[in-house]
C-alpha positions as CSV (number, residue, x, y, z in Angstrom):
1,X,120.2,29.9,-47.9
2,X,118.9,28.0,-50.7
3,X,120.1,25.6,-53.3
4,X,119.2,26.8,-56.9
5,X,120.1,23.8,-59.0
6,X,118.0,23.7,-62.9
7,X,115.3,26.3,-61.8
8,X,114.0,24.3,-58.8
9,X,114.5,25.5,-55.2
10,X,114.5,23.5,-51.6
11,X,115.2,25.4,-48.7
12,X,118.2,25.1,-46.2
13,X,117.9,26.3,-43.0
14,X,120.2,29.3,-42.3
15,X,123.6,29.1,-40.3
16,X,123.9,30.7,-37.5
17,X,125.3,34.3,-37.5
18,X,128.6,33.0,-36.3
19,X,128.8,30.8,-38.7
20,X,131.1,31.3,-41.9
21,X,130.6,28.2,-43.9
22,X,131.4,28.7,-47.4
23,X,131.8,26.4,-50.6
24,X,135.4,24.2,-50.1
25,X,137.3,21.9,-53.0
26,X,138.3,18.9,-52.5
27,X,140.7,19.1,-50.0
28,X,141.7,19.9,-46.1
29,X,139.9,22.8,-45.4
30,X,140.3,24.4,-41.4
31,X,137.6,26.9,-40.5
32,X,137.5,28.7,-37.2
33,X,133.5,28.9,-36.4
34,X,131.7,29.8,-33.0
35,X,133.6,30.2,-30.2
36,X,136.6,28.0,-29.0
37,X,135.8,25.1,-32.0
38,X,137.5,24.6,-35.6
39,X,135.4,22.9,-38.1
40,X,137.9,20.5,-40.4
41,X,137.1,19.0,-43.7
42,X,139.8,16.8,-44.7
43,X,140.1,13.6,-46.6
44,X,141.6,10.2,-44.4
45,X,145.5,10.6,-45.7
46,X,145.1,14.1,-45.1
47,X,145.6,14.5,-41.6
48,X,146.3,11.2,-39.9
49,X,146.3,12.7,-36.6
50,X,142.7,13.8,-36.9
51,X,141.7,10.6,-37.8
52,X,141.7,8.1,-34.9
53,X,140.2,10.4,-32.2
54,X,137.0,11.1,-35.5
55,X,136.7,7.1,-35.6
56,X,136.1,7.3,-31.7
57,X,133.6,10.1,-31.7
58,X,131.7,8.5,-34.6
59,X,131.5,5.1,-32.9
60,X,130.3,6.9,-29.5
61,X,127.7,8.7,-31.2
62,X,126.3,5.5,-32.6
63,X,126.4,4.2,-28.9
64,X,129.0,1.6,-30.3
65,X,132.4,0.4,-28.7
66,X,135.8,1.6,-29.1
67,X,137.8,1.1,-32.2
68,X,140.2,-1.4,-32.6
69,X,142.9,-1.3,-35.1
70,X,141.0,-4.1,-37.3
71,X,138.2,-2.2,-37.7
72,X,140.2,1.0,-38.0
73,X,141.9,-0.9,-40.7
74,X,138.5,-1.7,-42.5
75,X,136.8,1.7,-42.1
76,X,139.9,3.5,-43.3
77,X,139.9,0.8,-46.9
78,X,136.4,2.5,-47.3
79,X,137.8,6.0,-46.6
80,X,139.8,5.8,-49.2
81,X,138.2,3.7,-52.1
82,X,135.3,5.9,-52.0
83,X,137.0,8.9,-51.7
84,X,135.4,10.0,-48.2
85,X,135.4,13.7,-47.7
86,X,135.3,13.8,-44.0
87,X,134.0,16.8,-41.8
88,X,134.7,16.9,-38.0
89,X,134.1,19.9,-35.1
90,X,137.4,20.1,-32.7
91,X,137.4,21.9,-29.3
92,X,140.5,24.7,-29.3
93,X,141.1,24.3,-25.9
94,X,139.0,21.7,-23.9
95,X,138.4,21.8,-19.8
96,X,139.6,18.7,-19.5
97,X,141.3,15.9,-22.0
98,X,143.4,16.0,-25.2
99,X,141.0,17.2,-27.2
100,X,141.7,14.3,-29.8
101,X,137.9,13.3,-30.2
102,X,135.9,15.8,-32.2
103,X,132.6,17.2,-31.0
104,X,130.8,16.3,-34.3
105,X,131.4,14.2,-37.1
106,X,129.9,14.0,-40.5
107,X,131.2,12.2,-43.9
108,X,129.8,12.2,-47.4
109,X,131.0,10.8,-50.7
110,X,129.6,10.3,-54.3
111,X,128.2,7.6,-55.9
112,X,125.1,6.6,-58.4
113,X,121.2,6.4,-57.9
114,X,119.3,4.7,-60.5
115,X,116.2,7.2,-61.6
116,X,114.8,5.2,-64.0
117,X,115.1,8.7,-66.1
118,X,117.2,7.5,-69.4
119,X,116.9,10.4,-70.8
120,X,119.4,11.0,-74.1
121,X,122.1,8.9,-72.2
122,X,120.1,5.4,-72.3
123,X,120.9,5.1,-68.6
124,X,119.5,6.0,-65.7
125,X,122.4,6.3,-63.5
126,X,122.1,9.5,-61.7
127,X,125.4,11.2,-59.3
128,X,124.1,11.6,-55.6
129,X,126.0,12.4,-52.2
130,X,125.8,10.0,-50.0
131,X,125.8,11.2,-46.3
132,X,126.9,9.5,-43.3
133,X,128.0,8.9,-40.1
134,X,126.4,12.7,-38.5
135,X,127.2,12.1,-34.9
136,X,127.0,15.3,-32.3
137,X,128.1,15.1,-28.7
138,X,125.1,15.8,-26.4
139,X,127.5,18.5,-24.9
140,X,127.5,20.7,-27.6
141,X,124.1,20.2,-29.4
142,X,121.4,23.0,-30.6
143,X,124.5,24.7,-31.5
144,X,123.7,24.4,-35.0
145,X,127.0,22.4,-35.7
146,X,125.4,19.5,-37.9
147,X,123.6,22.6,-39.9
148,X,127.0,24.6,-40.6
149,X,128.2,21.1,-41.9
150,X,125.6,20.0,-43.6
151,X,125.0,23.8,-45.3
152,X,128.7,23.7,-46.8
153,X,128.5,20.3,-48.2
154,X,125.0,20.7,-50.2
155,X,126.3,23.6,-51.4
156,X,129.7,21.8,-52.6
157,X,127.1,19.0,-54.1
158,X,125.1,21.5,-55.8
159,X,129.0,23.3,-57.3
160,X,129.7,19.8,-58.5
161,X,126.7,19.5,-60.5
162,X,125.6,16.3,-58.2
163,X,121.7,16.4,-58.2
164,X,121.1,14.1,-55.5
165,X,121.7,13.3,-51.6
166,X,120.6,10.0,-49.4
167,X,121.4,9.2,-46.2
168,X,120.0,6.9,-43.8
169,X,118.6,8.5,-40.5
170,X,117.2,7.1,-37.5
171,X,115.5,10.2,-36.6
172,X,114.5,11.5,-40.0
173,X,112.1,14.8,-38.7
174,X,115.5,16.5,-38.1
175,X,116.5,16.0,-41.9
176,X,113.6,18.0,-43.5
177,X,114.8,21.3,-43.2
178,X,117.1,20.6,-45.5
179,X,115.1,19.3,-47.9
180,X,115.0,15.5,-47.5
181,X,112.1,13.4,-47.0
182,X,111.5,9.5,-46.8
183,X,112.5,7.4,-49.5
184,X,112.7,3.5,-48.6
185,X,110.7,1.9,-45.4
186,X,112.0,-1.5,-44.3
187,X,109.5,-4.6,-44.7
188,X,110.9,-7.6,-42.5
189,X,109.6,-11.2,-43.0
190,X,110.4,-13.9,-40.5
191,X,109.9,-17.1,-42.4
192,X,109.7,-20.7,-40.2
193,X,111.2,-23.7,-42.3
194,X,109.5,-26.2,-40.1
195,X,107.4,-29.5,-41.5
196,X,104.7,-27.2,-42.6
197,X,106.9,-25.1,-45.0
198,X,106.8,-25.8,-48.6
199,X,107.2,-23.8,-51.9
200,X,104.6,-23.5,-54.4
201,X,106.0,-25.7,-57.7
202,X,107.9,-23.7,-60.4
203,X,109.9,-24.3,-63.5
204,X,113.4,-24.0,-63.0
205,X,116.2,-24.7,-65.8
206,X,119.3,-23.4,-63.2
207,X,120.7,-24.4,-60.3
208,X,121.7,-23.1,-56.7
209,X,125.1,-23.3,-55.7
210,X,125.9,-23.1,-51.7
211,X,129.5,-21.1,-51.5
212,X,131.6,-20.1,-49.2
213,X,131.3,-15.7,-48.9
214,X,134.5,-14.9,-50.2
215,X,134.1,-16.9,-53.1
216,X,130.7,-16.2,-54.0
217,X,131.6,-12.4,-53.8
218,X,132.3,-12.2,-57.8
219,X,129.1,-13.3,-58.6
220,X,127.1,-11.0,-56.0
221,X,129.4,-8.2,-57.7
222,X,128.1,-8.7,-60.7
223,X,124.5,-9.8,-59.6
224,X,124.0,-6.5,-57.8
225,X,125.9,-4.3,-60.4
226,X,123.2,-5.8,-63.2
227,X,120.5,-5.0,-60.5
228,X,121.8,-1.4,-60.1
229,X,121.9,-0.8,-63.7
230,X,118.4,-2.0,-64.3
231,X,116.6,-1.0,-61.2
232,X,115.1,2.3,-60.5
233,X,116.1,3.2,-56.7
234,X,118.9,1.2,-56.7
235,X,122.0,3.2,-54.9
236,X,125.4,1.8,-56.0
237,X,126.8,-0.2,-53.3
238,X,130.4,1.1,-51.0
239,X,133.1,-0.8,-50.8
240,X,132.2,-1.7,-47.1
241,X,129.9,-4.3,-48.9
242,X,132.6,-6.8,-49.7
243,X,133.9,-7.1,-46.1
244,X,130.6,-7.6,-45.1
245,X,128.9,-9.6,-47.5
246,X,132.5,-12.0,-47.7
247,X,132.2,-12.4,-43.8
248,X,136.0,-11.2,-43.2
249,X,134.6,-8.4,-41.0
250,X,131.3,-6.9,-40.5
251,X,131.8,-4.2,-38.5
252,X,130.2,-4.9,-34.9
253,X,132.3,-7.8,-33.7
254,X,134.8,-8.3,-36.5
255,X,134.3,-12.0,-38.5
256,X,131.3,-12.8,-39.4
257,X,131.9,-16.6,-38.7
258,X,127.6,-17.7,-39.3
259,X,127.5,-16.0,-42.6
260,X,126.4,-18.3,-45.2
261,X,126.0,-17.5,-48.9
262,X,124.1,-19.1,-52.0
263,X,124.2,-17.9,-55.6
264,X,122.0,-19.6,-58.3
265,X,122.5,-19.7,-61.9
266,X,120.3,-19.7,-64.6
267,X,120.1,-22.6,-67.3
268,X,123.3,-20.9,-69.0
269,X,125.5,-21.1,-66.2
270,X,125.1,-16.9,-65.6
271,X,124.9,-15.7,-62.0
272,X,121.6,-14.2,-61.7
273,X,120.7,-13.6,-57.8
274,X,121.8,-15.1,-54.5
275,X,121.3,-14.8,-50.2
276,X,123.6,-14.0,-48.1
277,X,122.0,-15.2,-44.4
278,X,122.6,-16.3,-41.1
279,X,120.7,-19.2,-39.4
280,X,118.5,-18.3,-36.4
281,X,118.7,-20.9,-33.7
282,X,114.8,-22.2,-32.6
283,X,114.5,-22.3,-29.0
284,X,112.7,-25.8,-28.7
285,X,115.0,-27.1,-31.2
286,X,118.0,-26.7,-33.6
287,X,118.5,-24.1,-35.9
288,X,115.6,-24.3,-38.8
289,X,114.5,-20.5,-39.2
290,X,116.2,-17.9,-41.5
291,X,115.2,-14.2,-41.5
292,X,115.7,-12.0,-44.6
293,X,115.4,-8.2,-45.4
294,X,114.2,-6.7,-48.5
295,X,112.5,-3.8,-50.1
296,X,109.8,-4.3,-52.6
297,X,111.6,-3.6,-55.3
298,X,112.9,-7.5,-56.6
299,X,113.6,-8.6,-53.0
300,X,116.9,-6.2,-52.6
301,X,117.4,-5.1,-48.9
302,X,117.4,-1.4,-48.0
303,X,116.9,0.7,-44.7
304,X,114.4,3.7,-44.2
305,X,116.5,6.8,-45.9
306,X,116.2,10.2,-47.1
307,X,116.3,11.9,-50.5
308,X,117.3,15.4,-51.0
309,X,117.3,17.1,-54.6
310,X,118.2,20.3,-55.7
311,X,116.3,19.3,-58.7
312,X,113.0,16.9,-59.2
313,X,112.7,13.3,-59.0
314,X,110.1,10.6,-57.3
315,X,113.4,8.0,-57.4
316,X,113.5,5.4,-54.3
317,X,116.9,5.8,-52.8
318,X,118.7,4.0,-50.3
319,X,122.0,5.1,-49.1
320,X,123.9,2.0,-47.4
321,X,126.0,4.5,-45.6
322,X,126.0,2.6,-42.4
323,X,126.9,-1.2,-42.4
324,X,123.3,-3.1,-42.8
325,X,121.9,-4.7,-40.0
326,X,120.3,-7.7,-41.9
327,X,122.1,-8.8,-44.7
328,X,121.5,-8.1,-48.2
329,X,120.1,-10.3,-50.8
330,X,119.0,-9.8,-54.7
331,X,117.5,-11.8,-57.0
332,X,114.0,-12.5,-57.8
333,X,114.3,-15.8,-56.2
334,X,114.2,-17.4,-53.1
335,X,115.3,-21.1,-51.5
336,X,115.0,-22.7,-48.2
337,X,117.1,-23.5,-45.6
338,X,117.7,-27.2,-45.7
């Protein structure tokens, strides 16, 4: 098929014959497609008793651990703030099992992408769908079940008048068929704070406050939401990003007990940038090394994503649909570690 959105065309690779995808609302949504599986779109209250066995399948197609109910408890606050349409591919009637743990998954939600286009509107805050957590079993790939799921939801995007789509891949040659090509590439700098390190002399009329994470979440709030509203390729942030960023739980081994934050203020007293970090213990002595994460654009941290558009843009786009695995900073600053 292809998506006709404003004149402009990209390609989507064609379901299979079996397939019967076709455009859903915003709500639960049960289609029988090929032979012996039911593809079901559904939203996290909607059907409770689809929704521990898709946690497991996600986590085992990211090669991660079992859930426990603390993380369950977290992933299901992001379900629901950010309104999480959920997809998932059951097995009617499975050799051997419950059948509980779906064969695919796949999730996608709307937020905002900075253009850098004001347009008549004097903002450059553009809708996009943000895509994540595509996991299929190696037991029933090349069965185009990631394409059916994919196919319906760019077509919902394009019905809701949302222009955009992100996600972050880790193999991104499988994404292009459907019209998404690289956006952000990570850059990585390993700094060593040993006697050597010094920073060049500069004027500075503010101050840097060390805080503990939870409390210096307000003003990384506010930080990143100025950042987001003046940077072009800036995605607006889920809510997974407080948990994170505040240290209470950041998704791999629950809390993030080494997270450290800093948040400096200008010479009125106004939050303008901060780090969140951990320290990195030297192995001939103790811990004096920090490693940080950013993109070019004014130091914020993003991972290598895709953009897809129904219509036309040369925005930068990162997704944040998966929990980072560095730890964001913004500001145009830096300090170091003591």
């Amino acid at each position: 098929m292809d998506l006709d959105y404003c004149g402009l065309r990209h390609g989507v690779s064609k379901p299979d014959a079996t397939d019967t995808p076709r455009n859903v609302a915003w709500g639960t949504v049960t289609e029988p497609a090929h032979d012996g599986l039911n593809f079901v779109t559904f939203r996290a209250d909607d059907k409770p008793e689809r929704l521990d066995g898709w946690y497991e399948a996600q986590q085992r197609g990211f090669h991660q651990g079992r859930t426990s109910e603390e993380l369950r408890q977290h992933f299901g606050e992001h379900l629901r703030a950010d309104d999480v349409v959920l997809r998932g591919v059951w097995q009617d009637s499975p050799a051997l099992g419950s059948g509980t743990i779906p064969v695919a998954t796949y999730a996608s939600y709307d937020k905002t992408l900075n253009t850098g286009n004001t347009g008549n509107t004097g903002s450059g805050l553009q809708r996009v769908r943000m895509i994540s957590d595509v996991t299929v079993s190696p037991t029933h790939r090349r069965r185009g079940l990631l394409r059916t799921m994919m196919t319906v939801d760019l077509a919902d995007a394009v019905e809701q008048g949302v222009p955009l789509a992100v996600l972050t891949a880790s193999e991104g040659a499988i994404y292009g068929r459907f019209g998404f090509g690289p956006a952000i590439f990570e850059h990585a700098l390993e700094v060593d704070t040993g006697p050597r390190f010094a920073l060049r002399p500069f004027v500075d009329d503010g101050s840097v406050e060390l805080l503990e994470p939870a409390e210096a979440w307000p003003a990384m709030a506010q930080i990143f939401a100025r950042f987001h509203e003046q940077t072009r390729g800036s995605v607006e942030r889920p809510q997974f990003y407080e948990p994170i960023l505040t240290g209470a739980f950041n998704f791999e081994d629950g809390e993030d007990r080494k997270l450290r934050t800093a948040v400096h203020v200008d010479g009125s007293g106004t939050p303008d940038g901060y780090v969140a970090y951990r320290p990195n213990p030297r192995k001939d002595g103790p811990a004096r090394s920090m490693s940080a994460t950013w993109s070019r654009s004014r130091r914020r941290r993003t991972s290598g994503s895709g953009v897809s558009s129904p219509t036309s843009t040369s925005a930068t786009a990162s997704s944040g649909a998966e929990p980072p695995s560095t730890i964001p900073s913004c500001g145009p600053w830096s300090i170091p570690t003591g």
